[in-house]
C-alpha positions as CSV (number, residue, x, y, z in Angstrom):
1,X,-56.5,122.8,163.5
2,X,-55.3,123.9,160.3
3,X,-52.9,127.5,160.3
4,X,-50.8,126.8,157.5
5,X,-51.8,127.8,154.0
6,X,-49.5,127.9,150.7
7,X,-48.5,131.5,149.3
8,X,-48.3,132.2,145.9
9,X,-45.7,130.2,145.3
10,X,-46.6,127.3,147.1
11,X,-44.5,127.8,150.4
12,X,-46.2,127.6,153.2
13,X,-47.6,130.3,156.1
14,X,-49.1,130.7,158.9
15,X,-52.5,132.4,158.9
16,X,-51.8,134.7,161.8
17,X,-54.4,135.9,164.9
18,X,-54.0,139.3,163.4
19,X,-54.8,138.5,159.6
20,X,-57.8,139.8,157.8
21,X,-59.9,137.9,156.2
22,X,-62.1,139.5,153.4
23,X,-66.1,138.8,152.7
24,X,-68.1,139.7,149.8
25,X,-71.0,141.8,150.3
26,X,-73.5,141.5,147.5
27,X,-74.9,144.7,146.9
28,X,-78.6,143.7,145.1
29,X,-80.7,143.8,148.0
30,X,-82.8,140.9,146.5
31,X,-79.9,139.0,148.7
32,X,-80.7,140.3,151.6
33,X,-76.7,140.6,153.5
34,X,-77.6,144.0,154.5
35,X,-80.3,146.2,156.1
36,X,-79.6,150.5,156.0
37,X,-80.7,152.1,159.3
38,X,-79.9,155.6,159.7
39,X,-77.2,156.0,157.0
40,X,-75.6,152.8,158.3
41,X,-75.2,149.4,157.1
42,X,-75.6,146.5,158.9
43,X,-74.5,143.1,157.9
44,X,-77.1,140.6,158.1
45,X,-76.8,136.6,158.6
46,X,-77.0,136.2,154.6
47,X,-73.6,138.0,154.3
48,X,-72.0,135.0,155.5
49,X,-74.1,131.9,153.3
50,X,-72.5,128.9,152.3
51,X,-71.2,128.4,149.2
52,X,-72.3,125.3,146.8
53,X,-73.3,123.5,149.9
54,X,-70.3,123.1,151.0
55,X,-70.7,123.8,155.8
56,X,-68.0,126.5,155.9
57,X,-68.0,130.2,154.5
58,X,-66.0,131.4,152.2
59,X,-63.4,134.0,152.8
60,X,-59.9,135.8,151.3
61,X,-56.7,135.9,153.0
62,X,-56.0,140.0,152.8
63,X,-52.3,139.3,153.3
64,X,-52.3,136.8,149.9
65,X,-54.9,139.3,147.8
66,X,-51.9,141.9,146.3
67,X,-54.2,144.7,146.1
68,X,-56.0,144.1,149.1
69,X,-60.1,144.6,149.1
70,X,-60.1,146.0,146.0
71,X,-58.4,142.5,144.7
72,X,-61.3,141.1,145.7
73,X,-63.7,144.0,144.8
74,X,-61.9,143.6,140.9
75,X,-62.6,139.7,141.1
76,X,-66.8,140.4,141.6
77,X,-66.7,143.0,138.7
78,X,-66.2,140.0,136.3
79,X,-68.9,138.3,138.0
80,X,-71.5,141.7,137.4
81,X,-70.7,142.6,141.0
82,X,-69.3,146.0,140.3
83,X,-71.4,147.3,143.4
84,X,-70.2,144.8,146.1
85,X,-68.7,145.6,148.9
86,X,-65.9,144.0,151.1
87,X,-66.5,143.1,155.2
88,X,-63.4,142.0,157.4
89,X,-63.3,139.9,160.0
90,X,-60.0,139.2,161.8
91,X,-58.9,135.5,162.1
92,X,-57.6,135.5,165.8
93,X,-61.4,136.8,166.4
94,X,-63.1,134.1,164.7
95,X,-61.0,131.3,166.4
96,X,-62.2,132.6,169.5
97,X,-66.0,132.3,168.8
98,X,-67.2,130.3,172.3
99,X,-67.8,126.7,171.0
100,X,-71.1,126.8,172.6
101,X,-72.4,129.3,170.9
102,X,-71.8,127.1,167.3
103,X,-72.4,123.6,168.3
104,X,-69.7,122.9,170.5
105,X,-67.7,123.2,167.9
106,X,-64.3,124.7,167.2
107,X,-63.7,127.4,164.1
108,X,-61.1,127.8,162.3
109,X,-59.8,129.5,158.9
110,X,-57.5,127.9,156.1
111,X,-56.2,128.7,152.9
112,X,-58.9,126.3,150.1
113,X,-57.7,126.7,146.6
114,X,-59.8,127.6,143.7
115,X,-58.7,128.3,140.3
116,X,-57.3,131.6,140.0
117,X,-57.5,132.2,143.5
118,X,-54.8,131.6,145.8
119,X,-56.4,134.2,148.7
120,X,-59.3,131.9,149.3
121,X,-60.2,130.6,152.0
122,X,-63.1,129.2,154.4
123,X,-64.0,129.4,157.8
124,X,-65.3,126.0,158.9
125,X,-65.8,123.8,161.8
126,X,-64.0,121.0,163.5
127,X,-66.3,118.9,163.8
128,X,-67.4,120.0,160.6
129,X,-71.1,122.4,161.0
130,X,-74.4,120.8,160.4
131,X,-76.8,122.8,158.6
132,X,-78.2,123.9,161.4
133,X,-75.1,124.8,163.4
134,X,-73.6,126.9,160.0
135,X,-76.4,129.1,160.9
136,X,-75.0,129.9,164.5
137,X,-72.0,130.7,162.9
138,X,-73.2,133.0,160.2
139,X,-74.7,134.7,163.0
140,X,-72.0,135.4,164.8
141,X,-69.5,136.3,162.1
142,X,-72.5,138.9,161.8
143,X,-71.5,140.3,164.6
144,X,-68.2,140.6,164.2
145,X,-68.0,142.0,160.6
146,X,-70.4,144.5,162.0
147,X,-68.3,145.7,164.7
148,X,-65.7,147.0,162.8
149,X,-65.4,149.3,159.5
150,X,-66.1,147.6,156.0
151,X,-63.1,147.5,153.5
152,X,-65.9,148.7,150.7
153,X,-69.9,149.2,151.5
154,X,-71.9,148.0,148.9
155,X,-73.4,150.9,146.6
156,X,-76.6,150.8,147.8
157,X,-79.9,150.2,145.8
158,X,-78.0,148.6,143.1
């Protein structure tokens, strides 16, 4: 598995049990990543699509984002998503998903550089996911995210 993910400087950590890893939550409902029952939102399977095809789910590393959720809150608004909000899941926790439940296959996060963005990460398979097995994870990275607090809701009906 890969743990080890370059800083901003290039050296290289360890993505701990205990880090946080951060997940946009489009707030247009069009997308569909959350449902409001009773004042509360719940994450839905959508929160967690795959990017650009690509059989992982993209994620940031809190502990490399230097303002934390709102680094990656200020990094939507450029995109229009000045409503978004910001799920958690915690690494240790998403390592630990049973592989039988995704495909008997192992999950793990790592550090996947994009331009401008040293926090970014995935959460993918090893084996790599299937189409099909992608959508096991997504839902249970659902139920994580949606047992603990979000970092930022969405502002709702936006």
């Amino acid at each position: 598995m890969v743990d080890r993910i370059p800083d901003r400087n290039g050296s290289l950590i360890k993505i701990d049990d205990e880090d946080r890893l951060f997940r946009r939550i489009r707030a247009q409902r069009k997308f569909g990543d959350y449902e409001i029952s009773d004042g509360k939102i719940y994450l839905t399977d959508n929160a967690f699509d795959a990017s650009h095809g690509e059989p992982s789910v993209s994620v940031d590393i809190e502990r490399l984002c230097i303002d934390g959720a709102e680094e990656v809150k200020n990094r939507l608004k450029a995109k229009g998503g000045e409503n978004n909000g910001v799920a958690v899941l915690i690494a240790g926790e998403v390592r630990k998903i049973p592989k039988q439940y995704v495909g008997n296959r192992a999950v793990d996060a790592c550090q996947y550089h994009v331009k401008n963005n040293p926090a970014h990460g995935r959460i993918y398979g090893i084996p790599p996911f299937t189409l099909f097995d992608l959508d096991l994870l997504k839902a249970r990275l659902k139920l994580l995210a949606n047992s603990r607090k979000l970092a930022i809701d969405p502002k709702w009906g936006a």
